[in-house]
N, C-alpha and C positions, 0 to 999 in steps of 0.2 A: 202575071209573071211571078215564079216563084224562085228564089234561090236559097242555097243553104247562106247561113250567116258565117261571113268570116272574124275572127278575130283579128284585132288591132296589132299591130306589131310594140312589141310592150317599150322598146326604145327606138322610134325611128329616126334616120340619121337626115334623110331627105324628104320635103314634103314638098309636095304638086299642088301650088293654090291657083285656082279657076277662079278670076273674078276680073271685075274692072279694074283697070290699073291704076286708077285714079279715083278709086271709089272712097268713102268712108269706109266702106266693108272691108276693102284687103289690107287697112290701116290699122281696123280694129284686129282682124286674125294674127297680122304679122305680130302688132304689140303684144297681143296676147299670148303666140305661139313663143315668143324669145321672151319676155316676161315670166315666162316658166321653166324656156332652156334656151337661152342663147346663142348657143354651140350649134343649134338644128340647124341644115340649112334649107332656106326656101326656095323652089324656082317659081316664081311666080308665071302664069300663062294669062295673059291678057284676053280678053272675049269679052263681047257684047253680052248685057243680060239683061235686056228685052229686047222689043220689038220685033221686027219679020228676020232679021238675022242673027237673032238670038240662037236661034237652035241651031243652026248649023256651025255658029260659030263656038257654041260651048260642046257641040259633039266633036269637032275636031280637035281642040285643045284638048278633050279627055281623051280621045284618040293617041295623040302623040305624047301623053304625060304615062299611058300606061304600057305605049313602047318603049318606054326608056327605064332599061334596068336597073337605073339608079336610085328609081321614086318609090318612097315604100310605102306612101302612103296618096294618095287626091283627096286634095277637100273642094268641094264646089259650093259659094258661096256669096250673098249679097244679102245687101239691107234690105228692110221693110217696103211694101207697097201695098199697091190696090189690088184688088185678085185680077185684073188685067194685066197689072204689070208683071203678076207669077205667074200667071198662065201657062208659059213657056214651060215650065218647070212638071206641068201636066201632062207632055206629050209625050206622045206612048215614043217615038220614035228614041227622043233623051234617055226618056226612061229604062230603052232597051239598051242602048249602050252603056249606062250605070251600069246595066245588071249584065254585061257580058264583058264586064273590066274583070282583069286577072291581078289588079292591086285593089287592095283593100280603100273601100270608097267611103267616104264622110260628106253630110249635107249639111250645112249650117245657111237656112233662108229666110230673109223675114225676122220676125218678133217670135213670142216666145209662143203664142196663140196659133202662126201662120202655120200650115199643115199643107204641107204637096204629093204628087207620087213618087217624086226623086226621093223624097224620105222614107219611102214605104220600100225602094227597092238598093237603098243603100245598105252598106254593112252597121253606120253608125249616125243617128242625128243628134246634131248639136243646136241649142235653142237660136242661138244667135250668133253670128262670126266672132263677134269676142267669146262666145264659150268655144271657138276654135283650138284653143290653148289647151282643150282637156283631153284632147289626146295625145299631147306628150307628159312627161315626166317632169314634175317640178325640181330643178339642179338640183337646190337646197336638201330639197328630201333623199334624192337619189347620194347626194354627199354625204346626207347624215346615213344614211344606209350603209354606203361604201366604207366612212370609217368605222361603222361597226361591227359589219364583214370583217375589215382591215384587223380590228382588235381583237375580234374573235379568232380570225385568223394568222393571230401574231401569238395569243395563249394557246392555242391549239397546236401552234409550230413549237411554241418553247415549251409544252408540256412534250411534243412528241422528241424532240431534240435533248430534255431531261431526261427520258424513258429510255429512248437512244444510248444518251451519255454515260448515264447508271446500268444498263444491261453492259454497253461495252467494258463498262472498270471492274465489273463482277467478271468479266468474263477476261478481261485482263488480270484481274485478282487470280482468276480460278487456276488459269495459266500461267503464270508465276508462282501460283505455288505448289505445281505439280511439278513447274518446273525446277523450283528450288528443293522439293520431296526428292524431286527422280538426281537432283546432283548431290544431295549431302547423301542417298542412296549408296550412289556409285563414287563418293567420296568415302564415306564409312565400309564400304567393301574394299575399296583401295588400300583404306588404314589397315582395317582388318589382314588384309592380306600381307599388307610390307612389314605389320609386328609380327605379323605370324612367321614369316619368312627370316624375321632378324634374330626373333628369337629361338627359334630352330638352329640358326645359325649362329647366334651367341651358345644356346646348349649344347650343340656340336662339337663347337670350341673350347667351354670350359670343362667338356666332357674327356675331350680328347687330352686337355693339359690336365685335367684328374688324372685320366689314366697314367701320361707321364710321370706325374708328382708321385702317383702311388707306386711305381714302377721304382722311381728313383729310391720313393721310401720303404721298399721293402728290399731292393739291393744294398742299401746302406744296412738297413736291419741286418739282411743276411751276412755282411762285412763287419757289423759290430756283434753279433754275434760267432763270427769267426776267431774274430778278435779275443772276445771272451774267452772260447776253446781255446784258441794256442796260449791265451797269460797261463788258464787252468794245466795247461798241459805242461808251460813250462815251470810253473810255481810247483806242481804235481814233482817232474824230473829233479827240481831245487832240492825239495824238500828230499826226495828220497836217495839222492847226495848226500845232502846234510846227515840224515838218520843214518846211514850207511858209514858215513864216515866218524861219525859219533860214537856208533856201534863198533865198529873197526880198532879205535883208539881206546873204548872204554875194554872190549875183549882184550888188549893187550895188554894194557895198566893191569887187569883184572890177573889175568895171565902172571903179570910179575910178582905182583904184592897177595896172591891169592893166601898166598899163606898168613900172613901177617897181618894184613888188612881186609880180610873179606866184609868185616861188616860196616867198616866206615868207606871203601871204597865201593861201596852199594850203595851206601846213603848219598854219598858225594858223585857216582854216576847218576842214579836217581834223581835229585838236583839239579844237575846236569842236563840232563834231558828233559826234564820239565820246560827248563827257562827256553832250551832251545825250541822247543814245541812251540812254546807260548811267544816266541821273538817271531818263529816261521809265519804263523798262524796268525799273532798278527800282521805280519808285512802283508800277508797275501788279502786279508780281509782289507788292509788297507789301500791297497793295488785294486781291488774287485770295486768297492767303493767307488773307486776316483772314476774307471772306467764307467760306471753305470754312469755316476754323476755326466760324464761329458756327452754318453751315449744322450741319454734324457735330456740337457740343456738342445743338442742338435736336433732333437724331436721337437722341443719346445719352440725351436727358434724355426723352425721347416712348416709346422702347424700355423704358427703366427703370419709366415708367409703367406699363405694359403689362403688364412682366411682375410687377412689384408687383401690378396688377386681378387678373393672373389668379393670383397666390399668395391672396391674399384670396377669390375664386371658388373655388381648392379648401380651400383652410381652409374656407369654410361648409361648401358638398360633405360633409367629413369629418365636423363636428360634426352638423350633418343626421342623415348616416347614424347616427353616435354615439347621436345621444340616438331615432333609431327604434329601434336595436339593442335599449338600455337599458328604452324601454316595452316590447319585446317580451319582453323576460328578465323585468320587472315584471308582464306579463300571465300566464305562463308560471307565474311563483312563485305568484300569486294563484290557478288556476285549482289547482295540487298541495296549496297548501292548503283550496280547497275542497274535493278530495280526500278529503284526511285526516279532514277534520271529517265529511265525509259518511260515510266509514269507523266511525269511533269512534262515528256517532251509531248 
């Protein structure tokens, strides 16, 4: 008989021992199978293992250990003897059922020397029922194994959960600060637009009160220049009253004494006429004078105005701009520490 060799199941949970139930043999397996993992469990299947009912009775216990889907492993097993007492262990019949088990079969018979055909058509032989133990898993090792799966797989979690944690805050960085680009963005378009808009709208205005001021200030001009005309016109009428009537009086005096006085009444009209020249001429220079002076002080004092509105016009201007500036820096703070808090949470 030939069969392919099966592999052991590398942890098995349930094992199928074939032996006497009162043997040394299934004493030694059991010790030895929990001496290595405790946890296994065993169903032990009692059967004779010699004599004339040996074979039938170890074929049906492997019969019904390898219908049961629980058993992941059968071991068939007993101590030492004579080669009469193995015999059993030679016949083909045994041996056929070994080799047409669909669980994975173990033969542990005899001493280390004993040799049968159970062992030739099993998947695995063990020297002796205590090396029964060697096809499970020693706890110990499978624990020292487990914690260093466990700590491998504990740096391997926190490396991928640090890799995790630094892609996500770059990519939370990355998005906070597109998102804080795209608001001081559409914040500095906003400013832009509401100075542009105020100051349009201040230039407008002081545009608009130039044009009055200058309106006001060239009406008055025209008014003091009126003014000017009518002194001139009537200092102009004065005077030539005055001459007229100086002339008037001097022709008649002239007239009377012409005979007698021609030449001192020329000198003393002559005289005459000077002073009054020079009394008219000044009043009027004095009158033109006074006039500029107040015309000029009213320009002085209109000018001063003016430029005082418009000191005042950019002092708001500034403070305006000042305190947009300030909510923006206000907005700006409040949005980083939204930020943060969103970070930290």
């Amino acid at each position: 008989m030939t069969r392919s060799i099966r592999s052991l199941p590398e942890f098995p949970r349930r094992i199928g021992l074939v032996t006497s139930a009162d043997s040394d043999a299934r004493e030694d397996a059991v010790t030895s199978l929990h001496g290595r993992h405790p946890d296994v469990d065993i169903v032990i299947h009692h059967t004779t293992v010699q004599g004339d009912d040996a074979m039938l009775s170890m074929m049906q216990a492997i019969s019904e250990l390898d219908d049961n889907a629980h058993i992941d492993v059968i071991v068939l097993t007993r101590g030492g003897g004579s080669e009469k007492d193995l015999r059993v262990f030679n016949e083909t019949p045994l041996c056929r059922v070994i080799h047409n088990t669909t669980t994975p079969f173990v033969v542990g018979v005899g001493h280390e020397n004993d040799r049968t055909l159970a062992d030739e058509v099993a998947d695995k032989r063990v020297m002796t029922p205590t090396h029964a133990g060697e096809i499970v898993p020693k706890k110990e090792d499978l624990e020292t194994e487990l914690e260093d799966v466990t700590d491998r797989l504990d740096r391997a979690y926190e490396r991928t959960v640090q890799t995790q944690l630094e892609a996500t805050v770059n990519n939370l960085d990355t998005a906070y600060e597109q998102q804080v680009d795209s608001n001081l963005a559409t914040f500095s378009t906003d400013l832009d637009r509401a100075f542009e808009a105020l100051t349009s709208e201040r230039l407008t205005a002081l545009e608009t009160e130039l044009e009055h001021a200058l309106e006001s200030f060239e009406q008055q001009k025209a008014h003091e220049k009126e003014k000017v005309r009518e002194l001139t016109g009537r200092l102009n009428s004065v005077y030539q009253r005055t001459v007229q009537t100086q002339l008037e009086d001097t022709e008649e005096r002239l007239d009377n004494a012409y005979k007698q006085h021609v030449t001192s009444e020329l000198a003393t009209s002559s005289a005459d006429l000077d002073h009054a020249f020079e009394a008219v001429t000044a009043e009027r220079l004095t009158t033109l004078e006074t006039d500029l002076d107040h015309a000029l002080e009213s320009f002085e004092q209109q000018k001063a105005h003016e430029e005082e509105k418009e000191a005042v016009a950019q002092e708001y201007s500034e403070s305006q701009r000042r305190q947009q500036i300030t909510i923006a820096v206000l907005v700006i703070l409040v949005l980083l520490l939204l930020g943060i808090l969103l970070l930290n949470l």
